[in-house]
N, C-alpha and C positions, 0 to 999 in steps of 0.2 A: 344618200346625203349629198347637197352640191358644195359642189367642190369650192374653197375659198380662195378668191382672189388673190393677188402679191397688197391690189390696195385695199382689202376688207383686212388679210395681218399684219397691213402696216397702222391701219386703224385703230384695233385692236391693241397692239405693242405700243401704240403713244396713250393711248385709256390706261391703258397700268401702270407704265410711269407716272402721269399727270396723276394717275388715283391715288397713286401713294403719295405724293405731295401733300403738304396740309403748312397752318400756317398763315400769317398775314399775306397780300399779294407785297411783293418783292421786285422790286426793278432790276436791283442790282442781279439775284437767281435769275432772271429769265430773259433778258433782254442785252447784256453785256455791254457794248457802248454804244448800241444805237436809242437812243434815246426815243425815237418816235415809235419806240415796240413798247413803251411805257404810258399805262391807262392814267398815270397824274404828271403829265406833261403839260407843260405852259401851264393855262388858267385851269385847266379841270382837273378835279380829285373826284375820279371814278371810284365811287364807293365799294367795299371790300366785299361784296360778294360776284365778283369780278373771281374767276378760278383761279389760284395761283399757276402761274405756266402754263398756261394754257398758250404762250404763244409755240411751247415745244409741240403741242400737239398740233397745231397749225404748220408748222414749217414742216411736219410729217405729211401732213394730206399735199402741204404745195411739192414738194418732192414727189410722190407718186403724179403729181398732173403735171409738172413737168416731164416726165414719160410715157405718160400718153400723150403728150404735145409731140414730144420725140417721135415716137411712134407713129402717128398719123403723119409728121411730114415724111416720114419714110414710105408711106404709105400713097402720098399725093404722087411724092415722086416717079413713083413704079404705074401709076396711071396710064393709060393710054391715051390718049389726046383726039376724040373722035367724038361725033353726036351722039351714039350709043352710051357714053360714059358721063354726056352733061349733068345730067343729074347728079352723079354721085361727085361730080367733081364740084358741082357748088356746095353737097352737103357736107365734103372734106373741106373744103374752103369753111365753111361754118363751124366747123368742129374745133380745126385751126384756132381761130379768132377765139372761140370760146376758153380756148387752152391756153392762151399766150397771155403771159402777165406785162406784155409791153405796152396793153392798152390801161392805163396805172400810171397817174402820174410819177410814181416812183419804182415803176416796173417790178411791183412786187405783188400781184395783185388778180388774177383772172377771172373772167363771169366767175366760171366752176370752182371757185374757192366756196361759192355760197349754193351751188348748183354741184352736188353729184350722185352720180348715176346711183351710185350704191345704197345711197341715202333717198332713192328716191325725186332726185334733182332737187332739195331743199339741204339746210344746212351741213356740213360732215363734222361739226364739233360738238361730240356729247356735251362736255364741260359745258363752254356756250349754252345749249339746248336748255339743260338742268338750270342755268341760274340767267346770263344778261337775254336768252334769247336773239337778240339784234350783235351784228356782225361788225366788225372793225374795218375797216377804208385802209383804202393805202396808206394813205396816213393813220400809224397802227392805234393812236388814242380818239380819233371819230370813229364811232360806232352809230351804225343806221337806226330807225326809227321804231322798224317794225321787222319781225320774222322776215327771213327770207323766203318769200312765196315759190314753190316748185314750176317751173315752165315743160315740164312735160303736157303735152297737151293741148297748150295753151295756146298754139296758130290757132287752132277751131275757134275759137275766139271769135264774135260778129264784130262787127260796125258798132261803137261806142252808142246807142241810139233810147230814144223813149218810148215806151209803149204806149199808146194813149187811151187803150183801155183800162190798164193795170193803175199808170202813173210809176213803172219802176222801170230805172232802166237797165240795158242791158246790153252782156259784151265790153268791151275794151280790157283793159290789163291793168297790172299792180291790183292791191290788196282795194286801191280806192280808181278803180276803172276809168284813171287818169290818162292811160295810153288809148286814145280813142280811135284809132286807124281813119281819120279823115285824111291824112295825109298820106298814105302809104298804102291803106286799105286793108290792113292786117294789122289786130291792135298789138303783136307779138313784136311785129318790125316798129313800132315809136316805142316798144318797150325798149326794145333790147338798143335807140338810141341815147336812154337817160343814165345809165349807172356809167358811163367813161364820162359823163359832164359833171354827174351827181359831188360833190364837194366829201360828202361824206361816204363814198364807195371809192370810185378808181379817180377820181380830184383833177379830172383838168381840167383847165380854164376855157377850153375852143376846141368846136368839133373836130378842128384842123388838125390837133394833137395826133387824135386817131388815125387820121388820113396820113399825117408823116410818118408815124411810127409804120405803119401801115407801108408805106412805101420805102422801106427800108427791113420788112420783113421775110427771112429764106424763102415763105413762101410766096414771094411779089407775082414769081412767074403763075402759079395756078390763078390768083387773082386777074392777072390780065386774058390769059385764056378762058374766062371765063366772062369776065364784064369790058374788055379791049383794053388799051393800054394809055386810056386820058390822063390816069396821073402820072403819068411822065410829062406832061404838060403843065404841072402845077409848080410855081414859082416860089420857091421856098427864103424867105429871108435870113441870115445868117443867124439871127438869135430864136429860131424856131425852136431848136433844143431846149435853149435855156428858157424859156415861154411855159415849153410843154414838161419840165421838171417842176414846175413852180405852183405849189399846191394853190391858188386861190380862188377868191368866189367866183364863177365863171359867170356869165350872161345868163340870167332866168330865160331869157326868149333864146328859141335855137334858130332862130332867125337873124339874130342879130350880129353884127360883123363879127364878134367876137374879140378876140385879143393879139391873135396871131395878122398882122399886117399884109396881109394878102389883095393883091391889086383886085379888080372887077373879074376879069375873064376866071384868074386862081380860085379866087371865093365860088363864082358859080360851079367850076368844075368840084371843087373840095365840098360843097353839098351836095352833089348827084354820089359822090365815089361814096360819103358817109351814109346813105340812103341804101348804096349797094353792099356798104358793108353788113347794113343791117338786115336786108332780105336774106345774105347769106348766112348767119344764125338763126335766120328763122326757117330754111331753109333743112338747117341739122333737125333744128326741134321738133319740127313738121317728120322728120324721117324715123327708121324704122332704131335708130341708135339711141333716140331718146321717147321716142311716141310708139311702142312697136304693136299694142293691143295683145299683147302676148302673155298675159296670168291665166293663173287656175281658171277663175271666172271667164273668161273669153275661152278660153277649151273648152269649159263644159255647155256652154249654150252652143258652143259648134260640134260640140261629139256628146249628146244629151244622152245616147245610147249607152254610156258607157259608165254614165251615174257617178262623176268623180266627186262630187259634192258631197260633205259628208251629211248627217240630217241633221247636226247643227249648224251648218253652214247653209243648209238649205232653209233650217228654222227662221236661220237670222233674215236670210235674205226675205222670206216672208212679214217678217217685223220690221224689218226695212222699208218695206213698199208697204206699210199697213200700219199697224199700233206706234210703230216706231216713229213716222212720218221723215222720215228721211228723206224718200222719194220726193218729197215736195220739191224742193230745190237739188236733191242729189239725185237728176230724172236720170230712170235708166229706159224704161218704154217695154218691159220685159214681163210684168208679170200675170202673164199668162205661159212660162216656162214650167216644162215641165220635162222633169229625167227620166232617161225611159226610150224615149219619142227618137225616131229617125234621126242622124248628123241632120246637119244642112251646109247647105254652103255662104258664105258672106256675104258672096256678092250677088247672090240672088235674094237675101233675106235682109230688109231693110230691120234697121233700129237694132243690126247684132253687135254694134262696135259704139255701146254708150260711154258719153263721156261724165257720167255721173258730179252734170253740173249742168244747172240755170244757168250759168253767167250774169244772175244777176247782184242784187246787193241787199244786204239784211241786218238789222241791228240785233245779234243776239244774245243782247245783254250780258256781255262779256262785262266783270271786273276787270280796273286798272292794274298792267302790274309794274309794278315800282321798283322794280329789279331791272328795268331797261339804264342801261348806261345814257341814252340820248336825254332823259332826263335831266342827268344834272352837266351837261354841256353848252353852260349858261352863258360862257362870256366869250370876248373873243378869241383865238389862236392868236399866235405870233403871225400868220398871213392874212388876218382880218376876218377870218369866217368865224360866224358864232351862230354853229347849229340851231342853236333853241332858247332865242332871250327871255322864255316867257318859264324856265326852269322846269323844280318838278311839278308845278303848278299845270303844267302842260296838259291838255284834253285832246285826244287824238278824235276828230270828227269825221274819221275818214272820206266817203263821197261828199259829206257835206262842205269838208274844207273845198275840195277839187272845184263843186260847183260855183262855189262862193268867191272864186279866184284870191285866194287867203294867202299872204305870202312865203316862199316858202314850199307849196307844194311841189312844183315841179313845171309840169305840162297845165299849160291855161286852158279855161274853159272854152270852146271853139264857139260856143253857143249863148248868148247873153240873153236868150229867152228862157234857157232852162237857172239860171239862179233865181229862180221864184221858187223852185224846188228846193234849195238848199234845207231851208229848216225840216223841212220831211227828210232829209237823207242824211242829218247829224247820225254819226254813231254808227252807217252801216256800211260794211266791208263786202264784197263779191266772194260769191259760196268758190268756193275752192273744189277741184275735182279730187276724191277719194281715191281716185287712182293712184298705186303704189303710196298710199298714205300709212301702212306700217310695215313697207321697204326700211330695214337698217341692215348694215355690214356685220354686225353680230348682235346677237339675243343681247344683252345690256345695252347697250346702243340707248340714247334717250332722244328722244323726238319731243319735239315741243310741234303744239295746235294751234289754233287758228292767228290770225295775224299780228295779236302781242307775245302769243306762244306762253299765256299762262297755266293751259293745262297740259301735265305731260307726257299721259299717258292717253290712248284710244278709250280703255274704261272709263278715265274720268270725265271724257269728250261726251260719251252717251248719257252717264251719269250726270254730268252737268243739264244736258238735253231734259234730262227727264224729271230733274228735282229742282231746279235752279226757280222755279217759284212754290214748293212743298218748304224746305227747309227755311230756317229762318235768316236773315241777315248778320252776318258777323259783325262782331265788332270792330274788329280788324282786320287788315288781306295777312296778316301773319300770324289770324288766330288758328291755332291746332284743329281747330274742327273744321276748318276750309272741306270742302269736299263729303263730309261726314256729316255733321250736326246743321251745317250754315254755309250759305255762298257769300260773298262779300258783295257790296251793291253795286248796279252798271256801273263802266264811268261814261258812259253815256245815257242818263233814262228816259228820256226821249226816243219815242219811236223804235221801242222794243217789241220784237216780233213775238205777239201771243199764241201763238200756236204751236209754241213749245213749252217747256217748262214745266211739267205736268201732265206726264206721259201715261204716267200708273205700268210703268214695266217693271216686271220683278230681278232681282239681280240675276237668276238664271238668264232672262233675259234679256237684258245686257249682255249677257256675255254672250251671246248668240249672235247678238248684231257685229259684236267687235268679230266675234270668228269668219262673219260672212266680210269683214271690208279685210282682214287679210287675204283673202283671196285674190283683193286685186293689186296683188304686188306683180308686177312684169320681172318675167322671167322664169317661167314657171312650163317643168319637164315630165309628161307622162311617165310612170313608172312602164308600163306597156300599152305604147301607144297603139300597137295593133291590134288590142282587144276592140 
């Protein structure tokens, strides 16, 4: 049995408090006198199926990552300072950054609040998972749009690009392959520069936020050992602080001066440092602490002699790459595997480390789910941001918005030839890697799927797969037979991908496929590895 973590029973211990909770949600029970831990603050009234307290269980996970922040900088420290250690010294640098809640307009905030490890690097709140899916901002009543997509994995990532045979394109980042890597060349690093701008995640108004906090972080010294010492060059204005406390809508272009008054030479250096910040979490993710190739599945196609697969799990993976069509977009390049057969080595056998993903983009007729809080985040705040004037009316067009330069998304299209594509790309999201995709901290654990996280279980994931044009249409997304009798209709029907929906798998089989993608949870320890 492996051994459980301090942060899997600290997980677990805020799940059974919150579970016993019940009850309307409560400002006064969970939030005490800060008001911005309160989901009907200012204009919004976050509807009640919002978890009661759930910000207890929240302030439980940022307490465990404030000590692994601890932790690692204890760790940078003890470092050696020599070529041989570069590497590991950018991806503790990365790790850093990932952990430290001072990149937050209200320093309350880290990537890995919506990223951890335990969890697979996607959400760590059951609650959450189970009912709003999308994640709270520093500012604790804006809540994001969509699931938080897992970055495991996700440097492999190409060049945001078209195919011009297919007409699909493929690579970049976020759930709608907004982070294109034309500028940085890895679409991981324009990812990991939007959620400290994002209004609705970590809320500041200017890259430059980043950079000063940054520059006043314990760990300044490994930073400069690493990328030189130019922001001690960069000319800070006295109201830099108060700028970078101040939740507002920041510049859509990240090019743009921004807010923080920074002379010509300041501004150019304070975008190269923001640029290097971002290679260095990309850096972590690309490594072996978050990307390791390390599950069941990755040992047994390397020790195939030893047959760890059990023959449902080798069932599944055959209805995976076959009746199941998973394979289509979830490519692994494998099946012609077979147990039994000689180890091999990795690095002499190509296609042993798939990252069981296209990278490209799909409409698959996902129902709306109306349970997202970003929904009814209709009006303004008291700092002038008003996430979503268009309500619950709202149609999430994923790549189609990006293309269409629709305002709002984020990162602008680089390409003003490919919006002729928009209308073909309404409604579809980038296949996610299946990797560590039923990774949870304990068996109850709820994981929410694909990028509005309306289903939330792996069964119903397949099961949707395979009936979602068999059954008939509800009449509501809150009718009792969701799942069972009827699916609710796209909220995109445009450009729904037919080569699902109508699989003919029997429920045995289903459960064959779910058994084969547990396997690719990382972390995973021979009982006797020297047979």
């Amino acid at each position: 049995m492996r051994r459980l973590t301090l942060f899997t029973i600290m997980l677990l211990a805020a799940a059974l408090v919150c579970g016993t909770l019940s009850g309307n949600f409560s400002v006064s029970a969970q939030t005490g006198n800060d008001p911005e831990k309160s989901s009907s603050v200012g204009p919004y009234h976050i509807p009640e199926f919002i978890p009661p307290n759930y910000i207890q269980e929240l302030d439980a996970v940022l307490a465990q990552l404030d000590q692994i922040e601890q932790q690692t900088l204890a760790q940078a420290r003890a470092l050696p300072i020599n070529p041989g250690t570069r590497l590991l010294q950018v991806r503790t640098l990365g790790k850093l950054i990932l952990y430290d809640k001072s990149y937050s307009v209200r320093n309350n905030t880290p990537c890995t609040l919506c990223h951890v490890k335990e969890t697979g690097f996607t959400g760590p709140l059951s609650d959450l998972n189970q009912d709003t899916v999308s994640y709270p901002g520093s500012v604790r009543y804006r809540f994001t749009s969509r699931k938080p997509k897992s970055y495991a994995y996700s440097p492999y990532s190409q060049v945001f690009h078209l195919d011009p045979g297919s007409k699909l394109f493929y690579g970049g980042n976020f759930w709608d392959q907004r982070a294109t890597a034309w500028k940085l060349q890895n679409p991981s690093s324009q990812q990991a520069e939007e959620p400290p701008l994002d209004p609705l995640e970590m809320g500041f108004p200017d890259s430059a936020c980043a950079v000063y906090r940054l520059s006043k972080a314990p760990y300044l010294f490994l930073f400069k050992d690493v990328w030189g010492i130019a922001i001690e060059a960069v000319k800070w204005p006295p109201n830099t602080g108060q700028i970078c406390s101040t939740p507002t809508m920041g510049p859509p272009d990240p090019d743009f001066p921004g807010n923080v008054p920074l002379d010509k030479l300041s501004r150019a250096i304070e975008k190269s440092i923001y640029d290097q910040f971002a290679m260095s979490i990309v850096a972590d993710e690309a490594g072996p602490d978050v990307s390791p190739f390390n599950s069941k599945f990755d040992y047994a196609i390397t020790h195939p002699k030893q047959q760890v697969l059990s023959p449902a799990e080798m069932a599944g993976w055959r209805l995976f790459d076959g009746k199941g069509k998973c394979n289509l977009c979830h490519t692994d390049s494998l099946s012609a595997f077979q147990q039994g057969e000689p180890d091999v080595n990795v690095s002499q056998v190509p296609d042993t480390e798939p990252l069981f993903t296209d990278f490209a983009a799909f409409n698959l007729g996902l129902p709306k789910n109306d349970d997202n809080p970003y929904l009814y985040e209709d009006k303004p705040d008291n700092y002038g941001v008003n996430p979503n004037p268009q309500g619950p009316s709202y149609i999430d067009l994923g790549l189609g918005a990006f293309l269409s330069d629709m305002p709002g998304v984020g990162q602008l299209n680089p390409n003003n030839r490919w919006k002729r594509f928009e209308p073909a790309s309404n409604g579809k999201f980038q296949t996610a890697t299946i990797r560590d995709v039923d990774k949870r901290p304990y068996p109850g654990f709820v994981k929410a799927y694909f990028h509005n996280g309306f289903v939330k279980s792996l069964k119903d994931v397949v099961h949707f797969y395979n009936t979602r044009d068999v059954l008939a249409k509800c009449s509501s997304p809150d009718s009792p037979g969701v799942g069972k009798t009827c699916w609710p209709s796209p909220e995109v029907p445009e450009n729904v991908d037919q080569r699902i929906g109508n699989l003919g798998l029997t429920d045995e089989e289903e459960n064959e496929i779910v058994d084969f993608m547990k396997t690719l949870s990382d972390g995973y320890f021979p009982i006797n590895p020297s047979q």
